[in-house]
N, C-alpha and C positions, 0 to 999 in steps of 0.2 A: 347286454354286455355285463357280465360278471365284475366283483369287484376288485380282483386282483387283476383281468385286463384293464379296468377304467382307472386305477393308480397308473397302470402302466401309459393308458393314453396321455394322462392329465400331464404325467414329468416329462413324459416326450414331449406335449403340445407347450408346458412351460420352458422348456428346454431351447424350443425352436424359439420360443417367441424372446427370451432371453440375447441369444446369437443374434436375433434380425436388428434386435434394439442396440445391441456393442457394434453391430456392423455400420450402423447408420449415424450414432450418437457424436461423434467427433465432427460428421461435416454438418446438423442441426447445428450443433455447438456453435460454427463458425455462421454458417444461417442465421444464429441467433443474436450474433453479436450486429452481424451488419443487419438487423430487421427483417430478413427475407425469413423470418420463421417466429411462431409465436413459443412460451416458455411455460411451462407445465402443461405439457401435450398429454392427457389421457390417454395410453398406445393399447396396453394391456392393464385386466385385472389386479396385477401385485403390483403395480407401479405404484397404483394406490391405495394400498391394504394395510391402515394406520386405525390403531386403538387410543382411546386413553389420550395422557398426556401427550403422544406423539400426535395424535390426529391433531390437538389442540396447536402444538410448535408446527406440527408440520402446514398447518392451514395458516396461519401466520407467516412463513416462512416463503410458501405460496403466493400470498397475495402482496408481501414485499418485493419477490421477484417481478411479479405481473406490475407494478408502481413500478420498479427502476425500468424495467425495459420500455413501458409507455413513453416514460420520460424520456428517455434515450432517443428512442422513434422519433416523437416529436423534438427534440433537441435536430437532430440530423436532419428530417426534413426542413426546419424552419433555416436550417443551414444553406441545404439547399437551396431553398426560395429565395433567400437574402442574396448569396453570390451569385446567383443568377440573374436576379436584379440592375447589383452591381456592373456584371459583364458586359449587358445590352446597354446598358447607360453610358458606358465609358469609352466600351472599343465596337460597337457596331454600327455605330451611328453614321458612322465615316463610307461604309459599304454600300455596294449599290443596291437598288431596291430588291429585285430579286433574290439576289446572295443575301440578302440579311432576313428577308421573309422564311428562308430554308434555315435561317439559323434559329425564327422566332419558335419557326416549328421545332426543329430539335430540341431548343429548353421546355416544350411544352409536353412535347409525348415524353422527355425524359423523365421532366416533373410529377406528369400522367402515371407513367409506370413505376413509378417511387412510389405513389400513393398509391395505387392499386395492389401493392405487394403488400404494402405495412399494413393497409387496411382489411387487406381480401386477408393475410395469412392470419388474422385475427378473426376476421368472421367467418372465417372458413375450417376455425382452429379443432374443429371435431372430425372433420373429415382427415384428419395425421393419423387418428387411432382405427378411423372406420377402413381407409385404406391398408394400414398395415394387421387389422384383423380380417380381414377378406386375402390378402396374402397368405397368412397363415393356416387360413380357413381351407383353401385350396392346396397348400401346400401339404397338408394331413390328409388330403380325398386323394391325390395323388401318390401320397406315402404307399400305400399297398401296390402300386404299381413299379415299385423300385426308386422313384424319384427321393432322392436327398438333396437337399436345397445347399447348394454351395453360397452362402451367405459370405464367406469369405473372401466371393468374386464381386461381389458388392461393394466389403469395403476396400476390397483392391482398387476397383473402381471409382470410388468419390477421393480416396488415397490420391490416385493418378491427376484427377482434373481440379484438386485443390490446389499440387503441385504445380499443375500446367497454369491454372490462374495463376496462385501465388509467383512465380516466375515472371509470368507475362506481365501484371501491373509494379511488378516491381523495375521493370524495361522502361514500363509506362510513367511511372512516378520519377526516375531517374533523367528521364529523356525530357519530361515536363520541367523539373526543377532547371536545368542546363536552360531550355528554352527560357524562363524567366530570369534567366542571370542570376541566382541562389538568392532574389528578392523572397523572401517569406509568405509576404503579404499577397503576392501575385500567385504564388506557389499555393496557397492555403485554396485564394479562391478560384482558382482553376481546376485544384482535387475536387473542389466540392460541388462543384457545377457538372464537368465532366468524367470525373472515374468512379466518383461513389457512388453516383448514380447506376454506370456499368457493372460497377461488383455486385450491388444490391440484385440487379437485373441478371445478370449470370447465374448467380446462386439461386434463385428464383427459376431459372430455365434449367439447370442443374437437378433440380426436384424434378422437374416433369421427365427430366432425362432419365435417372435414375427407375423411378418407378416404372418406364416405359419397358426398361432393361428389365427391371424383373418379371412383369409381364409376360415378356420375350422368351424370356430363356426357361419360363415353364409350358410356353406354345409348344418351343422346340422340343421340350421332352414328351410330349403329343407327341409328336409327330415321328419321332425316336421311337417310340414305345410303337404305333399302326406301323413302320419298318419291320420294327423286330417281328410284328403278330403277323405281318404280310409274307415274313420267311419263311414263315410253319410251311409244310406241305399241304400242299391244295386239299380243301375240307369234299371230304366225298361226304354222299348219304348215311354213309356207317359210321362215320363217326359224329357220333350224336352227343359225346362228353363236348370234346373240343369245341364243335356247332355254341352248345349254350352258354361256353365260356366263351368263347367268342363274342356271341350277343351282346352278352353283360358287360364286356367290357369296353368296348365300341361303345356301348350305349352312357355308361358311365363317363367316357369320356368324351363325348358328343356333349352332354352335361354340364362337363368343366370348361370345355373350351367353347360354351357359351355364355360362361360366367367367364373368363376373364376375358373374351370381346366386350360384354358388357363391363367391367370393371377398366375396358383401357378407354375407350367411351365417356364414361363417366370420370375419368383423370384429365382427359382435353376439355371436357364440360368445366372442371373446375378451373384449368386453367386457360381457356377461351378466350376470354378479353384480354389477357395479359399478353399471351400469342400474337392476338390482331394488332394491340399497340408497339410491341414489339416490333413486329414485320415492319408495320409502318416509320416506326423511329428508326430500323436499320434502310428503308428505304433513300429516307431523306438524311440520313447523317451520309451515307455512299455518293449520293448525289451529291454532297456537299464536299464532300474529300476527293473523287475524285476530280470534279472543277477544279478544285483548288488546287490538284497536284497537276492539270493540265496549264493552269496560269504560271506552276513554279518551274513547269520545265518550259514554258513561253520566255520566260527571265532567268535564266537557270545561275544566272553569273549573281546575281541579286540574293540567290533565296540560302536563308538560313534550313545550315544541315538539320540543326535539331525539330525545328517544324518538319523539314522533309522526313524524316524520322519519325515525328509524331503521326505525322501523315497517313503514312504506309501502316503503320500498328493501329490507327484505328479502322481503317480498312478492313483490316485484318482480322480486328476485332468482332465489329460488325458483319463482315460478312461469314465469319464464324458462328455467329449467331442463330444466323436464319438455317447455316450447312448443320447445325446440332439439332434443331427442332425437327426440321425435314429429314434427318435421315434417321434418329431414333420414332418418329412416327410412321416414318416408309419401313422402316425394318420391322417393327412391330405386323403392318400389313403385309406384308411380304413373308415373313412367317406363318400367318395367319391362312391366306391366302393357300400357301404350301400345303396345306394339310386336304383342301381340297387336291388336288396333284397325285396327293399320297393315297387318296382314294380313289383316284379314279384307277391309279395303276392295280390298286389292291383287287378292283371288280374288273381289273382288263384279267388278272394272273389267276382268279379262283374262278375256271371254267367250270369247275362243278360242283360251285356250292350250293347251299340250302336258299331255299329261295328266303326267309326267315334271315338268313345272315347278308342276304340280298338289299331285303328291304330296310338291315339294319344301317347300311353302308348307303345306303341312298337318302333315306331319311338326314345323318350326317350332311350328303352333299349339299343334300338339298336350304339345310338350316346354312351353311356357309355362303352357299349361293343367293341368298335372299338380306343377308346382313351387309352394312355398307363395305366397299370395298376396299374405302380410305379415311382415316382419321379425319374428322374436319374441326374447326373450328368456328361455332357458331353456326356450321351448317352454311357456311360461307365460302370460307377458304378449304380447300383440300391439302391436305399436306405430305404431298408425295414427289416427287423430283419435277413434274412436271411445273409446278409452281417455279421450283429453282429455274427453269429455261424463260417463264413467264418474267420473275423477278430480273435476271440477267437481259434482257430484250427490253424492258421497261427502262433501264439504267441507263441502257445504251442511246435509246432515244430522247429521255432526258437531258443526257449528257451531252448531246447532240443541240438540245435547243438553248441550252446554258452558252455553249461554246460559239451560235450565232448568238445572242443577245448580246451576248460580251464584246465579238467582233464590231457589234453594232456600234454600241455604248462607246466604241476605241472609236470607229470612222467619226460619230458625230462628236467628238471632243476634237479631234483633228480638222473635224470642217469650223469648227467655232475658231481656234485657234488663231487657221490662216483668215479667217474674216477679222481677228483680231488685228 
C-alpha cells in the first residue's frame, strides 16, 4: 500500500471508528451511570493517545473515575440487598409457602443478575474495545464492496429504546409511588428491590441487543451484495474476467461472513450466564404475576387498581424481556441462515458457469451448513422462537398448579373453619 493510499485508509478507519463511538456514547453513558457498564473502556487507539503532563492528569483523572463508579456499584448493590432484606422480613411472611418461595426466588436471581452485570461488565471490561474493533475491522474489508455503515441507525436505535425505557419506568415509578400511598419510605424500598434491579438488567440486555443489530445489518449487506452479483448475466466459459472476479469475491466474503458468525458467537458467549439467569428470573417473576393477577380477578371488588396496574406492567415487562433476547438472536440466525438460500438460488440460475466459480459457491454452502444454526447459550438453551412456545407452555402449566394449590389451601381452611 503506498503512502498516500495508507493516509487515506488510516482517516477513513479513524473516521469510522470516531462515528461508532458518538453513536454509542450517550447510552454507555446512561449504562454507566446505572452499573450495566464499566468507565474508561479502551474502544480505539486515540482514545487513549496522551503525552506528558496530560498522560500524568489524565491517568489520575482515570482512576478517580474507576473509585467513584466502584463506589457507586457497591453503594447500589448494598442498597439492594439491604431492601431486599427488609421486604421478605416485613411483608412475605404472611404468604403462603409456595407463593413466597417464588418470591425468594425472584429477589435472588434478581440479586444474581445485579451482581453478574456489575461484576461480569468489569471483568469483561476489554472485551468493549475487542468487540467494537472487530466491528470496524470488518466494516473496512467490506468498505470495497460498497458497504457504508450507517452508524446513525445505531444511535437511532439505542435513541428509540432509551426512550421506550425511559417512559416505561417512569409508568412504573408513578404507578409504584400511588401503590405506596406517597410513603417515601415504602416508595425508596420497593425502587430498590424491584426497578433498579430491572433497569440495570435492561440496559445489560440492551448491549447484547444492540451489538446483535450491528452484526445483523452487516450479514444483510452479504447477502445484498451475492443478489446484486447473482443479477449479472449468467457466467459463460468466455468470460473469464468476470469468472475471477467473481471468485474473489465470494471467497472474500465467504471470509467475512465467518468472522462475524464467529464474532456474534462469541457476543452470546460473553453474555451466556446473564441470558440463563435472565430467562430464569423472567420465568418465575410471570409465574408470580400472573397468579397474582388470577387471585385479583378471583376478588376483583377487593383489589387495589394500582397493584392491578403494577401488575400488568411487570408482565409486560418481563415478558418483554425474554421477546428482545429471542428475537434479536433469531433475527441474527435467520439472516445468517439467508445467505445460504442466496446461494443455492445463485447455483440453481448460473447453468453455465465455471466449474471454479462452482466450487467457490459450494465451498460457501458448505461452511454455512456445518456452523450452528442457532445462537445458544452456554450450549444449552437455544435462542430461537421455539424456546418462546417452550417458555409460554411452561407458564401455562405452572400456572395451572399454582391455581390447584391455592384452590387447595382455600378448601382446607374452609374445612378447619366449619370444624371450628
Amino acid at each position: 500500500m503506498k503512502c498516500g493510499e495508507r493516509n487515506i485508509f488510516i482517516k477513513y478507519k479513524t473516521r469510522l471508528e470516531k462515528n461508532l463511538l458518538s453513536s454509542v456514547r450517550p447510552f454507555l453513558l446512561i449504562c454507566q451511570i446505572f452499573c450495566a457498564a464499566p468507565v474508561n473502556i479502551d474502544f480505539f487507539s486515540f482514545t487513549s493517545a496522551k503525552s506528558g503532563r496530560f498522560a500524568y492528569f489524565g491517568g489520575f483523572y482515570s482512576f478517580l473515575k474507576i473509585l467513584i463508579h466502584s463506589i457507586w456499584s457497591v453503594v447500589v448493590l448494598g442498597c439492594i440487598i439491604i431492601s431486599t432484606y427488609y421486604q421478605n422480613k416485613e411483608f412475605d411472611h404472611n404468604m403462603e409457602v409456595i407463593q413466597r418461595a417464588l418470591y425468594m426466588g425472584e429477589y435472588v436471581f434478581g440479586t444474581i443478575n445485579v451482581v453478574i452485570i456489575i461484576v461480569g461488565c468489569q471483568w469483561q471490561k476489554s472485551k468493549y474495545g475487542y468487540h467494537f474493533r472487530k466491528i470496524i475491522d470488518v466494516t473496512m474489508r467490506l468498505h470495497r464492496f460498497g458497504f457504508t455503515p450507517r452508524f446513525e441507525e445505531t444511535r437511532i436505535f439505542f435513541k428509540r429504546w432509551i426512550f421506550i425505557c425511559g417512559v416505561y419506568f417512569i409508568v412504573v415509578g408513578f404507578t409504584d409511588l400511588m401503590y405506596n400511598e406517597l410513603i417515601a419510605k415504602s416508595f425508596f424500598r420497593s425502587v430498590t428491590v424491584y426497578t433498579i434491579p430491572n433497569i440495570i438488567s435492561c440496559f445489560a440486555i440492551l448491549q447484547l441487543a444492540g451489538l446483535l443489530f450491528l452484526h445483523r445489518s452487516m450479514i444483510f449487506h452479504i447477502n445484498e451484495h451475492l443478489l446484486d452479483l447473482d443479477g449479472i448475466t449468467p457466467v459463460t466459459p468466455t468470460s473469464v474476467t468476470f469468472t475471477h472476479e467473481a471468485i474473489e469475491t465470494i471467497e472474500i466474503l465467504r471470509k467475512i461472513h465467518r468472522d462475524l458468525a464467529q464474532m456474534a458467537e462469541f457476543v452470546i458467549s460473553n453474555f451466556s450466564i446473564l441470558i440463563i439467569t435472565t430467562l430464569v428470573a423472567c420465568f418465575l417473576i410471570l409465574s408470580i404475576q400472573l397468579f397474582a393477577l388470577y387471585q385479583m380477578f378471583e376478588n376483583y371488588s377487593k383489589t387495589n387498581y394500582f397493584l392491578l396496574m403494577y401488575t400488568f406492567l411487570w408482565i409486560f415487562l418481563h415478558g418483554g424481556k425474554i421477546v428482545v433476547i429471542i428475537y434479536f438472536s433469531g433475527s441474527f440466525s435467520r439472516e445468517k441462515l439467508r445467505t445460504g438460500m442466496v446461494l443455492h438460488q445463485m447455483e440453481i440460475r448460473r447453468q453455465f458457469q465455471t466449474d471454479a466459480l462452482l466450487t467457490t459457491v459450494n465451498k460457501f454452502s458448505m461452511q454455512i451448513l456445518h456452523e450452528p444454526k442457532n445462537l445458544s447459550a452456554c450450549g444449552v438453551i437455544d435462542l430461537d422462537l421455539t424456546l418462546l412456545s417452550t417458555v409460554t407452555g411452561s407458564l401455562t402449566t405452572y400456572l395451572v398448579i399454582l391455581i390447584q394449590f391455592d384452590v387447595s389451601a382455600r378448601q382446607m381452611k374452609g374445612r378447619v373453619k366449619d370444624k371450628v
